[in-house]
C-alpha positions as a Markdown table, in Angstrom:
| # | Residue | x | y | z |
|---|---|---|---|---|
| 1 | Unk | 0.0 | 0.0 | 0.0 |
| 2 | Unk | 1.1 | 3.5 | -0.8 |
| 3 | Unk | 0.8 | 6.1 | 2.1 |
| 4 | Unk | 1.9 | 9.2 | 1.0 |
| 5 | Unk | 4.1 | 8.0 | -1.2 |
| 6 | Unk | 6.0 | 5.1 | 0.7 |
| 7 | Unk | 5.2 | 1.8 | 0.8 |
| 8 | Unk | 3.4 | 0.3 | 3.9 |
| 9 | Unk | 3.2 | -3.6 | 4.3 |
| 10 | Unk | -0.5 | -4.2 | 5.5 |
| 11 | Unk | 0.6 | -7.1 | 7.9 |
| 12 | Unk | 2.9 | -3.4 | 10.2 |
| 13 | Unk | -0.7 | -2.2 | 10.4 |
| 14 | Unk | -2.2 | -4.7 | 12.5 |
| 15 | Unk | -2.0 | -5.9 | 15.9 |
| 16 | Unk | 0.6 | -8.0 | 17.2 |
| 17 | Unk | -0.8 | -11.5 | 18.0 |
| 18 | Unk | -3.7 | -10.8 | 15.5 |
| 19 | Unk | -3.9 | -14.3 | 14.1 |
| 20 | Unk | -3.5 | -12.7 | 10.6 |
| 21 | Unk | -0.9 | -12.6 | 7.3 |
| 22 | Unk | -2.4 | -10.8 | 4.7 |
| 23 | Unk | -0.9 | -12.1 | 1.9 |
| 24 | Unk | -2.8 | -10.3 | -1.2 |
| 25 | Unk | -4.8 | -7.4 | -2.0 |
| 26 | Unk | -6.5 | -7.0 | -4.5 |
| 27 | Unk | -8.6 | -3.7 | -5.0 |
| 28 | Unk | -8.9 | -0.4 | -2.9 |
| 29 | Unk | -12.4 | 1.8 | -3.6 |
| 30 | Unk | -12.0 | 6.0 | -3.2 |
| 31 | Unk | -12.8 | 6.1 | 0.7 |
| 32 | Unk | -9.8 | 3.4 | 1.0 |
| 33 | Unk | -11.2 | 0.5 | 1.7 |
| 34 | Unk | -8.5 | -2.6 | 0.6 |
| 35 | Unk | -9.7 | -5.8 | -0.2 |
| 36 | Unk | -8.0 | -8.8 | -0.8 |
| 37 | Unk | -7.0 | -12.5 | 0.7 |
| 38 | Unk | -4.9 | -14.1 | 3.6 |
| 39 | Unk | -4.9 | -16.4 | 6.5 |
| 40 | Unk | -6.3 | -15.9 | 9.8 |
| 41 | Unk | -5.3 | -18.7 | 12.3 |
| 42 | Unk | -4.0 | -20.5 | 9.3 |
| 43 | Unk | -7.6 | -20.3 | 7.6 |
| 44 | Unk | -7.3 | -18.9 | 3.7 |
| 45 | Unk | -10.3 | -15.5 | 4.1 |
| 46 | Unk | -11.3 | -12.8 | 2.2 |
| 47 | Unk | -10.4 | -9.3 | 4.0 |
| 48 | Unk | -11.5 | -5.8 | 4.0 |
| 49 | Unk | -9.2 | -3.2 | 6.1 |
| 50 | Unk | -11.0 | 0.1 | 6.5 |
| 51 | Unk | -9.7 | 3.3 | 8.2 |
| 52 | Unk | -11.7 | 4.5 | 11.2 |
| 53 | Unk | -13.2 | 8.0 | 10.7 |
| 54 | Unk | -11.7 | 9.5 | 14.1 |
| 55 | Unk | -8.3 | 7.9 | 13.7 |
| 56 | Unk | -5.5 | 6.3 | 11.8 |
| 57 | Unk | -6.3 | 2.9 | 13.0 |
| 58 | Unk | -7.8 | 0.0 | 10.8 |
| 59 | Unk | -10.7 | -1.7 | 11.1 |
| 60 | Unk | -10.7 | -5.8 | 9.9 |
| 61 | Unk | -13.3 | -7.5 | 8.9 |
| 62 | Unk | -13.5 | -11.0 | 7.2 |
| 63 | Unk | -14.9 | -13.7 | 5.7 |
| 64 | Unk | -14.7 | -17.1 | 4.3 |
| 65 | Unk | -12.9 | -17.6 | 1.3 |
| 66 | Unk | -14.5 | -19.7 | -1.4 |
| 67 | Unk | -13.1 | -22.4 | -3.7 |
């Protein structure tokens, strides 16, 4: 991910001990919102990281990958 110009790896944006290595993404909408794939608890899922209105923090949701 770019921010501000620099490169960011998405796994230095979450917590330590989250359970998660995002390991693709694969779109980002105008409000950035990034989509993609990795593995939760070893687990292949779909993800969607979205920045919080008040902060710089990230918001994670998931959910099941198919096929």
């Amino acid at each position: 991910m770019l921010d501000r110009g620099n490169f960011v790896l998405l796994n230095s944006l979450l917590p330590e001990g989250s359970g998660w290595n995002l390991t693709r993404a694969v779109g980002i909408n105008n409000r950035g919102t990034i989509v993609g794939v990795g593995y939760y608890n070893g687990n292949l899922k779909a993800f969607s990281l979205v920045r919080t209105p008040r902060s710089t923090a990230l918001a994670l949701k998931t959910w099941a990958a198919s096929g």
